[in-house]
KETOR-54098 format. One line per 2 residues: number of its first residue (from 1); for each residue x, y, z of C-alpha. Coordinates in steps of 0.2 Angstrom, whole numbers, plus 5000, padded with zeros to 4 digits. Example, Ala and Ser with C-alpha at 12.3 -4.5 7.8 and 13.67 -1.06 7.14 Angstrom:
REM KETOR-54098
1	5062 4978 5039  5068 4995 5036
END
This chain:
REM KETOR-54098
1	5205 5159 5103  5200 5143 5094
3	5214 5129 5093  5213 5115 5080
5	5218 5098 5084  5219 5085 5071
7	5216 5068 5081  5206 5053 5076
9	5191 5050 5087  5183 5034 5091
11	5166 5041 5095  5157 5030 5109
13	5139 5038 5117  5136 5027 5129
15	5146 5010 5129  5153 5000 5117
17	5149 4981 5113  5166 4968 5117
19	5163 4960 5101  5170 4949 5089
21	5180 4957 5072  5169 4961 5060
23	5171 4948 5045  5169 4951 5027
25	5161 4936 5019  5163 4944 5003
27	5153 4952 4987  5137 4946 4984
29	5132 4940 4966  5125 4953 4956
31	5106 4949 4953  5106 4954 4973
33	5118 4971 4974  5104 4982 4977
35	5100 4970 4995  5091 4980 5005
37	5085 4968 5019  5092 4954 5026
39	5082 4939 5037  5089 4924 5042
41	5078 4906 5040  5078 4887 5036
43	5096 4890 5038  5096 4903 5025
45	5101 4923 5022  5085 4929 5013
47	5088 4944 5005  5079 4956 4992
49	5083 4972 4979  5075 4987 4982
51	5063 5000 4971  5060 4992 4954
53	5068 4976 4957  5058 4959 4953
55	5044 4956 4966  5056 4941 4971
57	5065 4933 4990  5081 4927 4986
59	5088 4914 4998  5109 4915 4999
61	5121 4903 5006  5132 4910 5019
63	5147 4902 5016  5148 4904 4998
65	5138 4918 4995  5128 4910 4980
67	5110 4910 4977  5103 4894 4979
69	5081 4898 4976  5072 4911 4974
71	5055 4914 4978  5042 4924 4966
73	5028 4933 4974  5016 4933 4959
75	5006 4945 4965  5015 4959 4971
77	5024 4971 4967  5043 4979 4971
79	5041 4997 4972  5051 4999 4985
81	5057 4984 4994  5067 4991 5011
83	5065 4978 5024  5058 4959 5028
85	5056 4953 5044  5048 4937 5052
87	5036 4928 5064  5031 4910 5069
89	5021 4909 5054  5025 4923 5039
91	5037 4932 5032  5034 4949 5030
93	5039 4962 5018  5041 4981 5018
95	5036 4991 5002  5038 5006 5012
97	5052 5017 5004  5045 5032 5004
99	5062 5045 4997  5052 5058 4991
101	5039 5059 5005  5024 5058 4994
103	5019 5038 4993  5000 5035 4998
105	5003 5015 4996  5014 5009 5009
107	5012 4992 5012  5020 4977 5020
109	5019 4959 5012  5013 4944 5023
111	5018 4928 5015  5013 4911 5025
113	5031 4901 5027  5022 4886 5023
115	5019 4894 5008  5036 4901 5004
117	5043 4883 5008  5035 4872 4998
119	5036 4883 4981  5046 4894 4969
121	5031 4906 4970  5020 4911 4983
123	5003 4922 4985  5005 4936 4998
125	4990 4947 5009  4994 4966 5010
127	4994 4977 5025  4992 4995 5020
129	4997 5010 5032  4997 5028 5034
131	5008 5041 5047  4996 5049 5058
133	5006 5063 5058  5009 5065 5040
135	4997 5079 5030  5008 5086 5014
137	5013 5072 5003  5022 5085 4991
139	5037 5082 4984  5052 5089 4996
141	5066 5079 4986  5073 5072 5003
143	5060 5065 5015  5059 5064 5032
145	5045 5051 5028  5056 5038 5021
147	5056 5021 5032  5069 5006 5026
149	5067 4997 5043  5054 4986 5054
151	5053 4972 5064  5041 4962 5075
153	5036 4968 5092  5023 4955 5098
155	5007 4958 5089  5013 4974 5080
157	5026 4980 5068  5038 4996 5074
159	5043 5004 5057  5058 5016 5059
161	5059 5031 5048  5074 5035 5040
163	5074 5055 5041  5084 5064 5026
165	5081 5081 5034  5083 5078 5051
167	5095 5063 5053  5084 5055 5065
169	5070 5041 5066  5054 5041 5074
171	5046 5023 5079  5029 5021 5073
173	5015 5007 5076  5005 4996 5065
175	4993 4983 5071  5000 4965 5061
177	4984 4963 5056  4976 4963 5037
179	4967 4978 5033  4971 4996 5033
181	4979 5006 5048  4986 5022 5054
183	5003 5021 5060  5007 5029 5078
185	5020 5036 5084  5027 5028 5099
187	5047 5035 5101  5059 5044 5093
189	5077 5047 5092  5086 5062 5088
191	5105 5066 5078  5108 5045 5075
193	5112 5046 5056  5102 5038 5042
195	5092 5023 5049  5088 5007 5034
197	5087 4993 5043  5084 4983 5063
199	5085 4967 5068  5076 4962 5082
201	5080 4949 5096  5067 4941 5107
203	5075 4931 5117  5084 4945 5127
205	5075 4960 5121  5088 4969 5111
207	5086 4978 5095  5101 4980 5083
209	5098 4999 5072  5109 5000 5056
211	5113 5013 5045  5126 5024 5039
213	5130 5044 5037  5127 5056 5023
215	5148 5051 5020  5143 5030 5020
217	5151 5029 5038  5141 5014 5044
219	5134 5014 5062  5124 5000 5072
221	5116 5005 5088  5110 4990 5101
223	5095 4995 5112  5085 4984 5127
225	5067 4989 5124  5054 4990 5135
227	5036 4990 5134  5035 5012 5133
229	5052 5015 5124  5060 5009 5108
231	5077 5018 5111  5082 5021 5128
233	5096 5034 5131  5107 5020 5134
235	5112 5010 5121  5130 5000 5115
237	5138 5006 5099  5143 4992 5088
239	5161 4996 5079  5156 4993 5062
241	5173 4995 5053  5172 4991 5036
243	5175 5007 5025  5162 5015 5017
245	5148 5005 5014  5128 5008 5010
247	5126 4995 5023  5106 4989 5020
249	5102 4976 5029  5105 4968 5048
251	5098 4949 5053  5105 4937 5069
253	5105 4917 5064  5098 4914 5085
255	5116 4910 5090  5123 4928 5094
257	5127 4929 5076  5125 4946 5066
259	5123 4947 5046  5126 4962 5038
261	5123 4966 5020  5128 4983 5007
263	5121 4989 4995  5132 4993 4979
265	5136 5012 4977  5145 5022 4966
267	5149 5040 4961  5158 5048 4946
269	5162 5064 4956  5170 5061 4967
271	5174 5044 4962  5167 5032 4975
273	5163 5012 4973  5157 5002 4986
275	5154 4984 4984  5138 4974 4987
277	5145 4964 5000  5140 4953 5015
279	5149 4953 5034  5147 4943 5050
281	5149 4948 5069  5148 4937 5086
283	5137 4949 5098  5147 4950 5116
285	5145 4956 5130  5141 4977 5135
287	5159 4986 5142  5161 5002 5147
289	5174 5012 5137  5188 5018 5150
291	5191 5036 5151  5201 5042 5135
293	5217 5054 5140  5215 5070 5137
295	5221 5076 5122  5238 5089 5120
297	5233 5103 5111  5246 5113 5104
299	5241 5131 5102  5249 5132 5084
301	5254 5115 5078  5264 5119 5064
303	5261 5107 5046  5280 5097 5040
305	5282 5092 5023  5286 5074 5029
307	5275 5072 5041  5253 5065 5036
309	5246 5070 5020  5233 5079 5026
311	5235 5092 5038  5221 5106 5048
313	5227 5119 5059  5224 5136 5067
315	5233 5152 5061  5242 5158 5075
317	5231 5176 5076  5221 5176 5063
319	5206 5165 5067  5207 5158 5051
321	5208 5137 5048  5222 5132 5036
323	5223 5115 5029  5239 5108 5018
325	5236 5091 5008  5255 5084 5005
327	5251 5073 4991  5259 5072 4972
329	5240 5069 4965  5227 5080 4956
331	5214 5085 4970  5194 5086 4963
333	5190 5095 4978  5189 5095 5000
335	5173 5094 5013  5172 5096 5033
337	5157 5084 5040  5151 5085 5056
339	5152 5069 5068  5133 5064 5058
341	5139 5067 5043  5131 5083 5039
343	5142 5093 5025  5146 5111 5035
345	5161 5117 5019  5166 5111 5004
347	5177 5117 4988  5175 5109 4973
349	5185 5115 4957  5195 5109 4942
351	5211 5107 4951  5211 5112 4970
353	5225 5120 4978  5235 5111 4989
355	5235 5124 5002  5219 5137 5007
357	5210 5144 5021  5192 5136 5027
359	5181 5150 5021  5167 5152 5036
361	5167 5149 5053  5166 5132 5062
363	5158 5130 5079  5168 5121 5092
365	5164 5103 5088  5172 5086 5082
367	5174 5088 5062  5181 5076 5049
369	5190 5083 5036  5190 5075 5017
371	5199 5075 5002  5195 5069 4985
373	5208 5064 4974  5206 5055 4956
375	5202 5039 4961  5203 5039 4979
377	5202 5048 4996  5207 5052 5011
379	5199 5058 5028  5207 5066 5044
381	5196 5070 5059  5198 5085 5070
383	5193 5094 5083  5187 5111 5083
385	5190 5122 5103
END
């Protein structure tokens, strides 16, 4: 018999990061809510908008949040902006959003600093790429060819994918050299959620992987690289607890300090906003979590009227998986995600009933279960045994 627990899980895969709280800086000014890459230098957050924004780097001050320059590149142009990352001597920009899988002009943008330092506009050199691996360039509405992150490995970039379909990313290869090249796959990872940006850290080989689920949970991921492999199986989970965000971009300032910026989103049905916002975190040191107890599982737990607002239980008998949602508002409709954020049922309908049965069968698993009210919502995770 299947028992239903409703718990709230902190997921942790491997370790977790004793870091500081995460801050929130704030909402960033409007001409950069759709920041979709963040890179710290000169003692400034660069930042840019993604597909069919201006071909322009906007430099922001950290304490106030203000744009204080911002750079043209005159001959270039934003098709889809995802990421900017950085060496000695150029900034480098990805026009590599592919959402549709069928792009055949992936570049990334070299700009000499120099260059970007002495002027309100600067001239940049192309570096066009192509997947070995990709042959059908057809539209498939959500790509698994879709890449918002890279980030500078010696004398390559290592672009990771963002996988629609699949949820995972694969690490590919291009020589940081002018010209045309065929990316190479050189690691993958599998079930990590929807990858847009990385940050990467020289000086003790670590690399920071942002991204959020298909539900705007954000996650952030810290691997130790080696020459062979870009994610190792062990990595720290970074508790990233800021809501729901389209977080987009991930930079350090070289002092164990982590910016993180979102993207503005928004929905009409449900009704979701999420600010364009910018946050900070100190990096500590790796812990092991400690055993969690195991939880008491009740073999019917019964829901009370004055207990949560949401409630998900087992029908003693039946099989069946009953929730009740103790709440005075109208209700636009329910989901049950899966720990990645994978939609596994949903009911949607002019007014949902406050009570119903979960209409297919759900595989023992970790489930959160969501409900959408007028102008809000509300979550409850689960377990399924």
């Amino acid at each position: 018999m299947r028992i239903i627990l409703g718990i709230f899980v902190l997921f942790i895969t491997r370790a977790t990061l004793a870091q500081g709280p995460i801050a929130d800086l704030g909402e960033l000014p409007q001409d950069v809510s759709e920041t979709s890459g963040l890179l710290f230098y000169n003692n400034h957050i660069i930042t840019h908008n993604d597909s069919g924004g201006a071909a322009a780097l906007f430099e922001i001050d950290t304490v106030s949040r203000e744009i204080t320059r911002t750079v043209t590149i005159t001959n270039a142009t934003n098709t889809d902006w995802e990421a900017i990352s950085q060496d000695e001597d150029y900034i480098y920009v990805g026009d590599f959003g592919n959402n549709l899988g069928t792009r055949q002009d992936l570049t990334i943008y070299r700009v000499a600093k120099a260059d970007y330092l002495d002027n309100d506009t600067a001239t940049a050199e192309a570096i066009s790429f192509s997947y070995e691996d990709q042959t059908d360039f057809t539209d498939t509405g959500n790509s698994d060819w879709d890449a918002e992150a890279f980030f500078v490995l010696e004398d390559e970039f290592i672009i990771l994918t963002k996988q629609w379909k699949s949820e995972g990313s694969i690490a590919y290869a291009v020589p940081k050299m002018l010209g045309s090249h065929i990316a190479t796959r050189r690691d993958a990872v599998a079930n990590i959620g929807l990858v847009t940006d990385a940050d990467y850290d020289a000086t003790d080989g670590t690399l920071l992987v942002l991204g959020y689920s298909n539900f705007l949970i954000p996650f952030a991921r810290i691997y130790s690289i080696t020459a062979t492999t870009i994610f190792p199986d062990e990595f720290a989970a970074v508790l990233i607890e800021i809501g729901l965000a389209q977080v987009e971009g991930v930079t350090n300032d070289g002092l164990g300090n982590y910016f993180i910026s979102s993207e503005l989103f928004t929905r009409q049905s449900p009704n979701i906003t999420s600010l364009s916002r910018l946050f900070k975190f100190s990096k500590g040191e790796e812990v092991q979590p400690e055993p969690e107890p195991a939880p008491e599982i009740e073999p019917n737990p019964l829901p009370k009227e004055d207990e949560e607002e949401l409630l998900i239980f087992n029908a003693l008998g039946t099989g069946e998986i009953r929730y009740v949602i103790n709440s005075e508002n109208n209700i636009n409709g329910t989901r049950i995600y899966d720990i990645n954020g994978k939609t596994v049922w949903e009911h949607f309908a002019t007014n949902v009933e406050k009570e119903g049965v979960v209409s297919q069968h759900i595989a023992a698993a970790i489930y959160y279960f969501v409900v959408y009210f007028d102008n809000s919502m509300r979550s409850k995770a689960f377990a399924v045994y």
